[in-house]
C-alpha positions as protocol buffer text, in pm:
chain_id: "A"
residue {
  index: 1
  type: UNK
  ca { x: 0 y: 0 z: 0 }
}
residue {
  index: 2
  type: UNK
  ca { x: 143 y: 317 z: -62 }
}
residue {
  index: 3
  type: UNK
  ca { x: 76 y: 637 z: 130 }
}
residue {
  index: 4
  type: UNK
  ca { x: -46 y: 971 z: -32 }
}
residue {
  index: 5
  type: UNK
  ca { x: 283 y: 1207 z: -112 }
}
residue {
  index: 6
  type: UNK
  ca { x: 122 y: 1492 z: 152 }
}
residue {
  index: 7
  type: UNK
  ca { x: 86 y: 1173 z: 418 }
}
residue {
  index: 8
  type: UNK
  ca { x: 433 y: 1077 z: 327 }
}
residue {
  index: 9
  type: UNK
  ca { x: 558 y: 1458 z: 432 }
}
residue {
  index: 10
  type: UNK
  ca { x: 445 y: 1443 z: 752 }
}
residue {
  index: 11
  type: UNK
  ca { x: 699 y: 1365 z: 1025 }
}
residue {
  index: 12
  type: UNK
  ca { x: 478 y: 1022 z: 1145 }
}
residue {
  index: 13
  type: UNK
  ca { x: 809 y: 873 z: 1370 }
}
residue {
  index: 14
  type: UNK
  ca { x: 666 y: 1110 z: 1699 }
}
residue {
  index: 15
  type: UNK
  ca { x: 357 y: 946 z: 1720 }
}
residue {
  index: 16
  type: UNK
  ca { x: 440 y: 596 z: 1592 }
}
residue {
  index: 17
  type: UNK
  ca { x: 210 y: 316 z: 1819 }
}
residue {
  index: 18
  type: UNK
  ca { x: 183 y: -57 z: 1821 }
}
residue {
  index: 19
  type: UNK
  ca { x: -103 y: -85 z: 1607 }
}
residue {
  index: 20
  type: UNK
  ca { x: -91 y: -139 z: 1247 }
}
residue {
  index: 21
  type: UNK
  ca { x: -333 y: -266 z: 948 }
}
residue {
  index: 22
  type: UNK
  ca { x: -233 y: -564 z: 767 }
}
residue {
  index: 23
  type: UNK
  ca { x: 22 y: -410 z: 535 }
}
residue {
  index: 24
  type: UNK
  ca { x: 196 y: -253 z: 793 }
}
residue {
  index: 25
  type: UNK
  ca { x: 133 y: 111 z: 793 }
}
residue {
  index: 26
  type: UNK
  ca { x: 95 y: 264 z: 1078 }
}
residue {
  index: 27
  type: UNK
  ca { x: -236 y: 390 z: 1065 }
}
residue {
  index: 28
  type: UNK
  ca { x: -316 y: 618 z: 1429 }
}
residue {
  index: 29
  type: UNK
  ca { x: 39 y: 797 z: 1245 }
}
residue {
  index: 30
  type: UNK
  ca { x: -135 y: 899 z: 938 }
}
residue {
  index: 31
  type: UNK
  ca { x: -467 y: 943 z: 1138 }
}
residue {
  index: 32
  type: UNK
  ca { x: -277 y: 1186 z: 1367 }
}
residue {
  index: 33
  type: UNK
  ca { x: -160 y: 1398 z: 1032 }
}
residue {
  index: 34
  type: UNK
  ca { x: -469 y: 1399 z: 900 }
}
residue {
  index: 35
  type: UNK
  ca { x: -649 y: 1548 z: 1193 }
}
residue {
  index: 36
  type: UNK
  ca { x: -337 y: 1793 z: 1252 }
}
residue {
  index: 37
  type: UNK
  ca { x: -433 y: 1885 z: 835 }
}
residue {
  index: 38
  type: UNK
  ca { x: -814 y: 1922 z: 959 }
}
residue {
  index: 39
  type: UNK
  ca { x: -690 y: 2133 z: 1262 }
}
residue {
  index: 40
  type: UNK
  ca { x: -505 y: 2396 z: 1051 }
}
residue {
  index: 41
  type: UNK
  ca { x: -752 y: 2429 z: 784 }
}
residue {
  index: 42
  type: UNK
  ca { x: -998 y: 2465 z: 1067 }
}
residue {
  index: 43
  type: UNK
  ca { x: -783 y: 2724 z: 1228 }
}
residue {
  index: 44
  type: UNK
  ca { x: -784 y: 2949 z: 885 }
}
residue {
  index: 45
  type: UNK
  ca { x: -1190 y: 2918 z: 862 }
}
residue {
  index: 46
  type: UNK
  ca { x: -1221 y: 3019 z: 1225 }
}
residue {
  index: 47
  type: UNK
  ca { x: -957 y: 3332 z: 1180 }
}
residue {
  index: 48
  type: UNK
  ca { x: -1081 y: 3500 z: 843 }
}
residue {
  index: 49
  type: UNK
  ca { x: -1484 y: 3442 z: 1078 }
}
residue {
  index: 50
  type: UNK
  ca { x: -1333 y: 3630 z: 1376 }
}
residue {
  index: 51
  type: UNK
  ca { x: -1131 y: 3943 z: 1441 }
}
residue {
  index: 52
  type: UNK
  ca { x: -803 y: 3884 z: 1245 }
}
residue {
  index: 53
  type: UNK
  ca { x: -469 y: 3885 z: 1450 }
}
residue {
  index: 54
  type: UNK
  ca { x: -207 y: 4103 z: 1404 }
}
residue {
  index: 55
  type: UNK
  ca { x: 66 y: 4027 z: 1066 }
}
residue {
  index: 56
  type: UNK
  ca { x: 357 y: 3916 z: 1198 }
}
residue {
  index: 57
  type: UNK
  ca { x: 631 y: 4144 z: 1074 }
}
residue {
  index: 58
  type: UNK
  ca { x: 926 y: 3913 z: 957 }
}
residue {
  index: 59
  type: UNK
  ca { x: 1201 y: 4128 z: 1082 }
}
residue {
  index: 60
  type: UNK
  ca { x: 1052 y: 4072 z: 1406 }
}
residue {
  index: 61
  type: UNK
  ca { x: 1117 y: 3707 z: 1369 }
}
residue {
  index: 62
  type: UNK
  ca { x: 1359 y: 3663 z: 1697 }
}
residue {
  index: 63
  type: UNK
  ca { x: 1022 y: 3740 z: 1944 }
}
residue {
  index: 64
  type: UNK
  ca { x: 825 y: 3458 z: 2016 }
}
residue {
  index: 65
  type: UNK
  ca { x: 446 y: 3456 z: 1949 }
}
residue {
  index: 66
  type: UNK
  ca { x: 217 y: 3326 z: 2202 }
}
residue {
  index: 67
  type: UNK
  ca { x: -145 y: 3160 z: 2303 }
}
residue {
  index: 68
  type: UNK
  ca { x: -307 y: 3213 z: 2617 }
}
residue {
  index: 69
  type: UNK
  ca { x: -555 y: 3006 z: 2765 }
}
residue {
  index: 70
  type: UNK
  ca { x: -590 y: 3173 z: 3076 }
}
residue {
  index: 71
  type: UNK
  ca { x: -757 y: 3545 z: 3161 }
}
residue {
  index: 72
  type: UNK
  ca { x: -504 y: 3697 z: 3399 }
}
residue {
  index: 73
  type: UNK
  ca { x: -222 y: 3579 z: 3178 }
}
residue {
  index: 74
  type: UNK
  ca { x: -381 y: 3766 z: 2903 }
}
residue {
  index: 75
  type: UNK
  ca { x: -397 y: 4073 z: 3061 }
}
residue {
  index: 76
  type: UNK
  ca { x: -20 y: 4036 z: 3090 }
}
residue {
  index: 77
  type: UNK
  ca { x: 75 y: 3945 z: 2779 }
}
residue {
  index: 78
  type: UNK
  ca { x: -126 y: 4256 z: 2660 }
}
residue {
  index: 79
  type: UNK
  ca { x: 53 y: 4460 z: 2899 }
}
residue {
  index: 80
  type: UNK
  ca { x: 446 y: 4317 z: 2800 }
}
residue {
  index: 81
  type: UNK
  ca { x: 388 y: 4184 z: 2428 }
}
residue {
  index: 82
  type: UNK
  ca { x: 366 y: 4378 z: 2098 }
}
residue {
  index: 83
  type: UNK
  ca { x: 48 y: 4298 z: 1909 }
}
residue {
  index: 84
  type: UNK
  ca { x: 177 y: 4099 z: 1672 }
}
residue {
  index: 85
  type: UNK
  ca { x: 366 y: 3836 z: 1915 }
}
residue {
  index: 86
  type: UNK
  ca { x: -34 y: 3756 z: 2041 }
}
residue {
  index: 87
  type: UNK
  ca { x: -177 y: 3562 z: 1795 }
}
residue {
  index: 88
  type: UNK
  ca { x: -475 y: 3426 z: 2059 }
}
residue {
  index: 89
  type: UNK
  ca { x: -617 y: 3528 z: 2396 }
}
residue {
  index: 90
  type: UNK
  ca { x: -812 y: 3292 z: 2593 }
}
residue {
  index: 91
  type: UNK
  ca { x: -1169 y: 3318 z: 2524 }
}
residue {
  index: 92
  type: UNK
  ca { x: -1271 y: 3442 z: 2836 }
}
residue {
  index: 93
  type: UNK
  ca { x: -1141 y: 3778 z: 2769 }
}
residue {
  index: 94
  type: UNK
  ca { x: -1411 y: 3822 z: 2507 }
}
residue {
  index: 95
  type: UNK
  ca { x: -1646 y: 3849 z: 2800 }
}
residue {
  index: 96
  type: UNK
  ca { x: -1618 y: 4180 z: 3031 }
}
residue {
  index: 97
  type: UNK
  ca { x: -1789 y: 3955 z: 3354 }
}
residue {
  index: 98
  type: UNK
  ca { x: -1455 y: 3719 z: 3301 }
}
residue {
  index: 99
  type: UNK
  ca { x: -1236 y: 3961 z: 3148 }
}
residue {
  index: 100
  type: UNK
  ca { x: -938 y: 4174 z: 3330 }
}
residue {
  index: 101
  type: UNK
  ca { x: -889 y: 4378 z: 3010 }
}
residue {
  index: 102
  type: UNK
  ca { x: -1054 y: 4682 z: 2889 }
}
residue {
  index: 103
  type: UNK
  ca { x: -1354 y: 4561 z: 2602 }
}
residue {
  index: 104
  type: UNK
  ca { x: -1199 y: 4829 z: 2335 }
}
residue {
  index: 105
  type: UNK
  ca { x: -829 y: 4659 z: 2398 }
}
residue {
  index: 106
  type: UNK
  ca { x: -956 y: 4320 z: 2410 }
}
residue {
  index: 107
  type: UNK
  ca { x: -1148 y: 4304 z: 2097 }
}
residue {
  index: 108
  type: UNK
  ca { x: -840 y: 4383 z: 1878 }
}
residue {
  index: 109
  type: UNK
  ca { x: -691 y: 4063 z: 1954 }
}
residue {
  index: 110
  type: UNK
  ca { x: -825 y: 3705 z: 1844 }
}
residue {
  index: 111
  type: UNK
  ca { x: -964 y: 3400 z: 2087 }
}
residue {
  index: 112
  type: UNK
  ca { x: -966 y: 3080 z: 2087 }
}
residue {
  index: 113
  type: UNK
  ca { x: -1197 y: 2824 z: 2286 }
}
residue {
  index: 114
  type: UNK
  ca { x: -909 y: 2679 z: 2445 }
}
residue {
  index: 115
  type: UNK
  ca { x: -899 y: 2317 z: 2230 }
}
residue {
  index: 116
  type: UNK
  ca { x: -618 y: 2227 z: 2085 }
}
residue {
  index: 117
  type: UNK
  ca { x: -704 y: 2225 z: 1744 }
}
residue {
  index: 118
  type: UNK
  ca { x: -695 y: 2586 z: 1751 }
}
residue {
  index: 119
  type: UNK
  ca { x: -389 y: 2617 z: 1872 }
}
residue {
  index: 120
  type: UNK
  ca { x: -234 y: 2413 z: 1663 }
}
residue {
  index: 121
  type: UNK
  ca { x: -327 y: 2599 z: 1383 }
}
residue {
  index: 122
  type: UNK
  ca { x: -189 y: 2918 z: 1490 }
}
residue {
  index: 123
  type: UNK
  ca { x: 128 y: 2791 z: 1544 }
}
residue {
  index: 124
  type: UNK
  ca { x: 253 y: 2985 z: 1828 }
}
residue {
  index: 125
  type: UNK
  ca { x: 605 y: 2956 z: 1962 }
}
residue {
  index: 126
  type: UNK
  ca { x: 511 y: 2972 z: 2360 }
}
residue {
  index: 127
  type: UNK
  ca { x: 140 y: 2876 z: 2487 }
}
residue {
  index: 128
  type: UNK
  ca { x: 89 y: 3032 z: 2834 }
}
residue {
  index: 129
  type: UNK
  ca { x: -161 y: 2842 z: 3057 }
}
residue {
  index: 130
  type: UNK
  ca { x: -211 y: 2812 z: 3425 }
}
residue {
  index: 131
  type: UNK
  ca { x: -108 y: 2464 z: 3626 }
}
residue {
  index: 132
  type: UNK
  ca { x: -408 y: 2336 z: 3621 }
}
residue {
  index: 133
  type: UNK
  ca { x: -392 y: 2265 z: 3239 }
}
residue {
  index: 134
  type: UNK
  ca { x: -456 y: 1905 z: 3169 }
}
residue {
  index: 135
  type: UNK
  ca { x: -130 y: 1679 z: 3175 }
}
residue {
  index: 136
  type: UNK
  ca { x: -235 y: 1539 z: 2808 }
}
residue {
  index: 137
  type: UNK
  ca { x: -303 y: 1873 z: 2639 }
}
residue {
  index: 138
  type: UNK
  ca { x: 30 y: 1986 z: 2750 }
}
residue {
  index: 139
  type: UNK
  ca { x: 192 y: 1695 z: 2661 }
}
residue {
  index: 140
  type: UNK
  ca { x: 82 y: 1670 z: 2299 }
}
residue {
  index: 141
  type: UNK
  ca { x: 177 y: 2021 z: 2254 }
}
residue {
  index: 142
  type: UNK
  ca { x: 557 y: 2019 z: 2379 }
}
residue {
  index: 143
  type: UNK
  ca { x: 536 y: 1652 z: 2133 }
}
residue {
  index: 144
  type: UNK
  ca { x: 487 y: 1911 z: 1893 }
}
residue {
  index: 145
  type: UNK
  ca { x: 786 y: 2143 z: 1933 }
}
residue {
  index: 146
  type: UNK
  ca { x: 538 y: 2410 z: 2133 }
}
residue {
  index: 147
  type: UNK
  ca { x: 681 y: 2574 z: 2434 }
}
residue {
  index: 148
  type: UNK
  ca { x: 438 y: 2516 z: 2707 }
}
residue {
  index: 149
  type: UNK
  ca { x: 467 y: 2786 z: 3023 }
}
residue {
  index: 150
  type: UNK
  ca { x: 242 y: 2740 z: 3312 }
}
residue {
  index: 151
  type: UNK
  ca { x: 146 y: 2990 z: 3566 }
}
residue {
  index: 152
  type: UNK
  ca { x: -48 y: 2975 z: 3927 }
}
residue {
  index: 153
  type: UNK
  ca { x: -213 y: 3222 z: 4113 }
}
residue {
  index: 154
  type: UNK
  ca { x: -4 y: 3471 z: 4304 }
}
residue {
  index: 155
  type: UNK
  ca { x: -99 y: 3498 z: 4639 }
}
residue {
  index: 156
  type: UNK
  ca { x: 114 y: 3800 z: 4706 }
}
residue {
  index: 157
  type: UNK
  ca { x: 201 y: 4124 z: 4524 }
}
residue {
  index: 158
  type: UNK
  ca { x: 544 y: 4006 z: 4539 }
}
residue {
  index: 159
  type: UNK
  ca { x: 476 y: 3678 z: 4338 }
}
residue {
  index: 160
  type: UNK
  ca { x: 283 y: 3872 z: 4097 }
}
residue {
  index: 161
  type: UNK
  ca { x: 597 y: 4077 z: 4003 }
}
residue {
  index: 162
  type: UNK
  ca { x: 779 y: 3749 z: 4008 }
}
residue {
  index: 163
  type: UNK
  ca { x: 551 y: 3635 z: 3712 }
}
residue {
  index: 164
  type: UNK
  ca { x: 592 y: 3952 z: 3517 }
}
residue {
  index: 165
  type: UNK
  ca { x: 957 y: 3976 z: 3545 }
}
residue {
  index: 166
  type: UNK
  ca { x: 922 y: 3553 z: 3418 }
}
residue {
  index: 167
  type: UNK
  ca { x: 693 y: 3672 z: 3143 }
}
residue {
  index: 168
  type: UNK
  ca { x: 934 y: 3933 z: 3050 }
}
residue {
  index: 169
  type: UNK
  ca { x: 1185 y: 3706 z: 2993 }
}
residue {
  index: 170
  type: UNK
  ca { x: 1037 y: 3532 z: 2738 }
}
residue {
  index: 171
  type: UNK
  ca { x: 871 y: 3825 z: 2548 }
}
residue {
  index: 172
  type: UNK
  ca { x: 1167 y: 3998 z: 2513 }
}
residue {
  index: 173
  type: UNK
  ca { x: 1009 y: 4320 z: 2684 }
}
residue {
  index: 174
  type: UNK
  ca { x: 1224 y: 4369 z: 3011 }
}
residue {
  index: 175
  type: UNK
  ca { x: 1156 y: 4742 z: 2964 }
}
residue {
  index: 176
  type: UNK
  ca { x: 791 y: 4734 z: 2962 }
}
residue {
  index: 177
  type: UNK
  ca { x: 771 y: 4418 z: 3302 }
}
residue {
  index: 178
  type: UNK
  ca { x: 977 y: 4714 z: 3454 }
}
residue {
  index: 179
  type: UNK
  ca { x: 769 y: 5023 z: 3438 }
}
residue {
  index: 180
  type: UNK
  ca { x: 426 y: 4794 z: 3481 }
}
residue {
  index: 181
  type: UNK
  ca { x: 578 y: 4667 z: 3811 }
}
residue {
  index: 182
  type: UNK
  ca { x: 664 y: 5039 z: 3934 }
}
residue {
  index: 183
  type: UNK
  ca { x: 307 y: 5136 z: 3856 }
}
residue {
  index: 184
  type: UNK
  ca { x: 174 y: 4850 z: 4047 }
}
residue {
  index: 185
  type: UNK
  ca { x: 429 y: 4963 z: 4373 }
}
residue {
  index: 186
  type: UNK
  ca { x: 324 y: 5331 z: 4305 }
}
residue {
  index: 187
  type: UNK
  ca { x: -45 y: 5208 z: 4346 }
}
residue {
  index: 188
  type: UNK
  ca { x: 11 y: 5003 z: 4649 }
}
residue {
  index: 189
  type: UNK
  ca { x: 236 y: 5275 z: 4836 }
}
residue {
  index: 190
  type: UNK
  ca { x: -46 y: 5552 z: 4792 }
}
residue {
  index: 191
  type: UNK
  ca { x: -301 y: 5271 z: 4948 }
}
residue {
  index: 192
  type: UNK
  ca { x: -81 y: 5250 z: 5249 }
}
residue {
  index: 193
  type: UNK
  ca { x: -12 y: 5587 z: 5308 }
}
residue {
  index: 194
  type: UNK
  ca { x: -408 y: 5632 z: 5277 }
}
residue {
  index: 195
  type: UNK
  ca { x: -406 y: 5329 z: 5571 }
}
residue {
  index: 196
  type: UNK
  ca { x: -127 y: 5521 z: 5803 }
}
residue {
  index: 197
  type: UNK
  ca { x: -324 y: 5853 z: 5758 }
}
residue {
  index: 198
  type: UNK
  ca { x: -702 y: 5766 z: 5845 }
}
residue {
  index: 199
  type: UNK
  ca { x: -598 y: 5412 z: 6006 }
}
residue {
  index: 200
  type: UNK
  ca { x: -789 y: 5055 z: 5981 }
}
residue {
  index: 201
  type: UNK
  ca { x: -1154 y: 5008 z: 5909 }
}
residue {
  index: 202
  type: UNK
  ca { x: -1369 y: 4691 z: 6014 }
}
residue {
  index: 203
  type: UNK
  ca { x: -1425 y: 4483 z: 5642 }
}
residue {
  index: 204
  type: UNK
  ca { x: -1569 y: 4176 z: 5469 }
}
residue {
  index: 205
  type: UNK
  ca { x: -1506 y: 4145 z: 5133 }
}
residue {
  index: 206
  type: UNK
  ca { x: -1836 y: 3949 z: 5051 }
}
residue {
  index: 207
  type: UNK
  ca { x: -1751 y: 3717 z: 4718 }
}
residue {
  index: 208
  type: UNK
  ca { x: -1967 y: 3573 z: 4493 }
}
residue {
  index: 209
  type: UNK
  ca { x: -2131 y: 3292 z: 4641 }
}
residue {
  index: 210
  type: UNK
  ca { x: -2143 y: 3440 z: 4977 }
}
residue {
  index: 211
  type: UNK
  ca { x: -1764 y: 3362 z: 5039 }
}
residue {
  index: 212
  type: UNK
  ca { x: -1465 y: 3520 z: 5191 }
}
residue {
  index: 213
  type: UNK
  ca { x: -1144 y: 3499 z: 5092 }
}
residue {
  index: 214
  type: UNK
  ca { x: -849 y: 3381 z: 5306 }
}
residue {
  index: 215
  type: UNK
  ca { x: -583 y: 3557 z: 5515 }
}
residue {
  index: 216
  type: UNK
  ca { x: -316 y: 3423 z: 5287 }
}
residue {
  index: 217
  type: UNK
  ca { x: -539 y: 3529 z: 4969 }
}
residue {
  index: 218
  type: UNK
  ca { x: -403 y: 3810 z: 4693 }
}
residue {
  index: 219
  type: UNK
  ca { x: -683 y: 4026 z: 4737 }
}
residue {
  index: 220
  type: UNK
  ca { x: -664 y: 3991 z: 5116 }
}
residue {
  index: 221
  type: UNK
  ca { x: -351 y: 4133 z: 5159 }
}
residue {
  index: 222
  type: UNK
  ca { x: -399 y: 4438 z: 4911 }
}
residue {
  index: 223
  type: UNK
  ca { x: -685 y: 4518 z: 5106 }
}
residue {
  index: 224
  type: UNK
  ca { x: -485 y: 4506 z: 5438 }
}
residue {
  index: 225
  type: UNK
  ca { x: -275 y: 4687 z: 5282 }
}
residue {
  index: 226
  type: UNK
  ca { x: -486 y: 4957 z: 5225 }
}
residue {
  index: 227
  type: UNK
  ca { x: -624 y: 4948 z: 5627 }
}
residue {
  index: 228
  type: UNK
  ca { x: -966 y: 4750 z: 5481 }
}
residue {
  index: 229
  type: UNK
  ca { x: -930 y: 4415 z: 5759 }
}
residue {
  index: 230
  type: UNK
  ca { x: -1170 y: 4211 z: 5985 }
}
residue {
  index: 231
  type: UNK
  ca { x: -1094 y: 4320 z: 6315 }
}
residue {
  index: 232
  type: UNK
  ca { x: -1435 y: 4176 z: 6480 }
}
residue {
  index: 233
  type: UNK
  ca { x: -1359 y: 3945 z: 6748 }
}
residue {
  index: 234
  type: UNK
  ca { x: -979 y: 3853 z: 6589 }
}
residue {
  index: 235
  type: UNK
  ca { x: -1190 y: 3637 z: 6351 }
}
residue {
  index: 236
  type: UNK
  ca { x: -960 y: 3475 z: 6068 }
}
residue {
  index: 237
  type: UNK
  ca { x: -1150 y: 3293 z: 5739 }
}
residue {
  index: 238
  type: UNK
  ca { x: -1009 y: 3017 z: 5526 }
}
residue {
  index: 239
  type: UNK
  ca { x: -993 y: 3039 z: 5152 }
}
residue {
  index: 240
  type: UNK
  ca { x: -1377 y: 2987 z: 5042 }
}
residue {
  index: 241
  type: UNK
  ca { x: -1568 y: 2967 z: 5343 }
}
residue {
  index: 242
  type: UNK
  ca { x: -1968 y: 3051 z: 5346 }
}
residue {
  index: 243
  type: UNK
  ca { x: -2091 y: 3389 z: 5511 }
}
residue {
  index: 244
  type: UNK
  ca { x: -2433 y: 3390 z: 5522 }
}
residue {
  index: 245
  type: UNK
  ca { x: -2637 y: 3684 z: 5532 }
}
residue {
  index: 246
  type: UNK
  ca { x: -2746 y: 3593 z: 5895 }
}
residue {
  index: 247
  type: UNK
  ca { x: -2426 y: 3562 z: 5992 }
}
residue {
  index: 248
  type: UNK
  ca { x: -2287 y: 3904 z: 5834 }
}
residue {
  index: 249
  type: UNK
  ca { x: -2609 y: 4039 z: 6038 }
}
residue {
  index: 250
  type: UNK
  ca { x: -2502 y: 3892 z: 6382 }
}
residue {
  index: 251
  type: UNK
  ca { x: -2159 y: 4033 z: 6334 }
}
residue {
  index: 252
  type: UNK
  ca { x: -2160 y: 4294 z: 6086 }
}
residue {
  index: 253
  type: UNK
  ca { x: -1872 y: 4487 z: 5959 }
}
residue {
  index: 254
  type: UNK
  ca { x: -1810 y: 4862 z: 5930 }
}
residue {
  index: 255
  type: UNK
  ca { x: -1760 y: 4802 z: 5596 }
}
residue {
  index: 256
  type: UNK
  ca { x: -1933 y: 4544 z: 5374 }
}
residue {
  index: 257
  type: UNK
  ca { x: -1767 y: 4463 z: 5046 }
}
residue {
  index: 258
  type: UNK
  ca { x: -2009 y: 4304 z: 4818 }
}
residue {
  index: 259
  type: UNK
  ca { x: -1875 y: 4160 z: 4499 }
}
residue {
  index: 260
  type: UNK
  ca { x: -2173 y: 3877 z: 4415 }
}
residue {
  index: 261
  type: UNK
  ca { x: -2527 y: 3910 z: 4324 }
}
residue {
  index: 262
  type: UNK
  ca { x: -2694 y: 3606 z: 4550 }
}
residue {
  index: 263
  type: UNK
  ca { x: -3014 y: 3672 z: 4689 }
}
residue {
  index: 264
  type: UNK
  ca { x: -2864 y: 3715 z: 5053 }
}
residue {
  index: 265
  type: UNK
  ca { x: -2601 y: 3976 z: 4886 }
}
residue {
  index: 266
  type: UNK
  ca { x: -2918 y: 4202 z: 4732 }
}
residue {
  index: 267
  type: UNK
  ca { x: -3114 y: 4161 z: 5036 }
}
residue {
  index: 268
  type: UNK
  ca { x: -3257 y: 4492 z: 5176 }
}
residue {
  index: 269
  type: UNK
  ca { x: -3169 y: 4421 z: 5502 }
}
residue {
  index: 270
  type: UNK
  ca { x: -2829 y: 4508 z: 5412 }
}
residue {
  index: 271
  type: UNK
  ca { x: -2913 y: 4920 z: 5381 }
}
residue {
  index: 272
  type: UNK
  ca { x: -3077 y: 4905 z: 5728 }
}
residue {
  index: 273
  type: UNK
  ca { x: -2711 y: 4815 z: 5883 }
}
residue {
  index: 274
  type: UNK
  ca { x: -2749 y: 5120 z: 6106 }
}
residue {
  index: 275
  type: UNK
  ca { x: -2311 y: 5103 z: 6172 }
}
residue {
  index: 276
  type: UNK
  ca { x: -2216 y: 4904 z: 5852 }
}
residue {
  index: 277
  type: UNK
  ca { x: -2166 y: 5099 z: 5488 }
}
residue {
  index: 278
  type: UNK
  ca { x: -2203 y: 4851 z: 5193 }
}
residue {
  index: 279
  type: UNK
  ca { x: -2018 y: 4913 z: 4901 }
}
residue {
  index: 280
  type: UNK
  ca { x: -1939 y: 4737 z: 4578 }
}
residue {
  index: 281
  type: UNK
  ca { x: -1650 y: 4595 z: 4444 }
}
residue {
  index: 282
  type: UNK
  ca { x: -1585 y: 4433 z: 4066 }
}
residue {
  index: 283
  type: UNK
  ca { x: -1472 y: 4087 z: 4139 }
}
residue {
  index: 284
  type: UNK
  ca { x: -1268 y: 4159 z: 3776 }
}
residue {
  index: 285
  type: UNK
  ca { x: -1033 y: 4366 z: 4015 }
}
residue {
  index: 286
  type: UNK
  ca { x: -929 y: 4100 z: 4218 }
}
residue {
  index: 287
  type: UNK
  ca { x: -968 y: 3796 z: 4015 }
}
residue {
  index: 288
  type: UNK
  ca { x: -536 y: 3827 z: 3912 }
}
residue {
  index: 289
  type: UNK
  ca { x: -269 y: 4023 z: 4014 }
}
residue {
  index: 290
  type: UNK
  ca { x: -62 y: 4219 z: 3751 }
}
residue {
  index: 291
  type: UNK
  ca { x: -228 y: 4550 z: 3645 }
}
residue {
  index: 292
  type: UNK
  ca { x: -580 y: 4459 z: 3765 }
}
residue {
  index: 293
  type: UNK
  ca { x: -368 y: 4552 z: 4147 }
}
residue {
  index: 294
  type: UNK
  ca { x: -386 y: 4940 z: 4022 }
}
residue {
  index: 295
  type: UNK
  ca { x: -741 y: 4958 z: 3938 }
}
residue {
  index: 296
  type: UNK
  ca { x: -802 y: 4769 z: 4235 }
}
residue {
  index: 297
  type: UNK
  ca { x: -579 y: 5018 z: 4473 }
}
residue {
  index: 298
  type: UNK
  ca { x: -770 y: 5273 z: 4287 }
}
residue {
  index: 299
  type: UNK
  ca { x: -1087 y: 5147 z: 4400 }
}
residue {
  index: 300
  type: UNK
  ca { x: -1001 y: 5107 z: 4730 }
}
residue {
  index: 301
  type: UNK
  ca { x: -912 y: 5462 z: 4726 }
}
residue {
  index: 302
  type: UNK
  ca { x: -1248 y: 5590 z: 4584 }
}
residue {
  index: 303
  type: UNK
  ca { x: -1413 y: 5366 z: 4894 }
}
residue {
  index: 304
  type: UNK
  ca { x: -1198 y: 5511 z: 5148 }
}
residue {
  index: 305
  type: UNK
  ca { x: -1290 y: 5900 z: 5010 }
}
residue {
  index: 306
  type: UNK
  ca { x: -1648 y: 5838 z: 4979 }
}
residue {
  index: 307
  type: UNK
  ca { x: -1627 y: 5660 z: 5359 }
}
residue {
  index: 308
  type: UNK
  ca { x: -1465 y: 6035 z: 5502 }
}
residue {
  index: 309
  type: UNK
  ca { x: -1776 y: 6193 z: 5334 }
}
């Protein structure tokens, strides 16, 4: 049996197996090229449908292109790339609920749904993902010469400008990791000057689901940071624990951070607080670290004004 010239180009010896039809050929080899065919042809439908990604300039040929599959490494990339090393962001920056970057900024870029089909029809150098990407996915992408580079969640502002100075290194834009990092310390030294002037306020940051977030938590130490902490009773909260409104009632706060929309978080009762002022806070802001910490510390400052009124 002979095999089809274009079948006969592709590099089968990666993904060789122990099966094989009668004549020998390996057939899951030549089933593998033919879906990786599919995938790019795919890939070209789906990017002249959909906002088209930047041309890639050939003289910029030394910087690495890149796909993201995760939201708060897209907001990085878009902060330390140029344009045209994104070819995808993760689809769930195409939705402003999920999304830490601006609609207007966001739509100039193209998305993918995450499968690797698409990505292997774009072709990127570097595909950025967080560590809880699926062992297999990564694996058949670094069988296929693609740079896989996984990322967790910083739980400190200090581990945030750990992963920008890492995601410098591989854009290429120490320059730009630099001045985004002294923004972010600019932000957070105005929020604790704010705290040493007026001094600590009583707060719950009231999450989505009626949850807190945990001392050792991003978001909790950018509020401390700013003098917003839960002083009633020296009460500490693990990572995802359940506040119910009855609860928040029994012990309420001086200030009541609501960033959900349960029933219990739009409940009226929460305006008759006669001590507690309920305010709202985009869960967008807090979701990463990286440049969402400035709009955040920003936030936090418009709270703290409208709290002196």
């Amino acid at each position: 049996m002979q095999v089809p010239m274009r079948l006969a180009a592709c590099n089968l010896s990666p993904y060789r197996s122990h099966f094989r039809d009668q004549a020998g050929l390996d057939v899951s080899a030549i089933f593998f090229c033919i879906r990786r065919l599919v995938a790019v042809l795919a890939g070209a439908a789906m990017a002249a449908s959909c906002a088209q990604a930047p041309v890639r300039d050939r003289d910029d040929a030394e910087k690495p292109t890149f796909v993201s599959l995760n939201p708060c490494l897209d907001a990085l990339l878009v902060e330390l790339a140029d344009p045209d090393q994104i070819l995808a962001l993760s689809h769930y920056s195409r939705d402003p609920q999920s999304s830490s970057i601006e609609p207007g900024v966001a739509a100039k870029f193209t998305f993918t749904g995450g499968t690797a089909e698409e990505v292997l029809a774009l072709q990127p150098d570097i595909v950025l993902a967080s560590t809880f990407m699926a062992r297999p996915t990564r694996a058949a992408f670094e069988r296929l010469g693609i740079q896989v580079e996984t990322f967790d969640a910083p739980q400190s502002p200090e581990a945030s400008y750990d992963q920008i100075e890492r995601l410098a290194g591989m854009t290429l834009q120490q320059s730009r990791a630099e001045r985004l990092v002294e923004r972010i310390e600019e932000a957070l030294d105005a929020s604790a000057r704010m705290s040493e002037e007026r001094g600590q306020i009583d707060t719950l940051l009231w999450q989505s689901g009626e949850i807190v977030a945990g001392e050792g938590a991003l978001v909790t130490r950018v509020l401390a940071n700013a003098g917003f902490v839960r002083k009633a009773e020296g009460r500490t909260y693990v990572q995802g624990e359940k506040v119910s409104l009855e609860q928040l009632v029994a012990s309420p706060p001086e200030l009541a951070l609501v960033a959900g929309g349960s029933r219990g978080q739009r409940h009226p009762v929460l305006t008759k607080l006669e001590n507690t002022r309920v305010e709202t806070l985009d869960p967008s802001l807090f979701y990463c670290g990286g440049p969402s910490l400035i709009a955040l510390a920003k936030r936090l400052e418009e709270i703290r004004e409208g709290l002196a009124e």
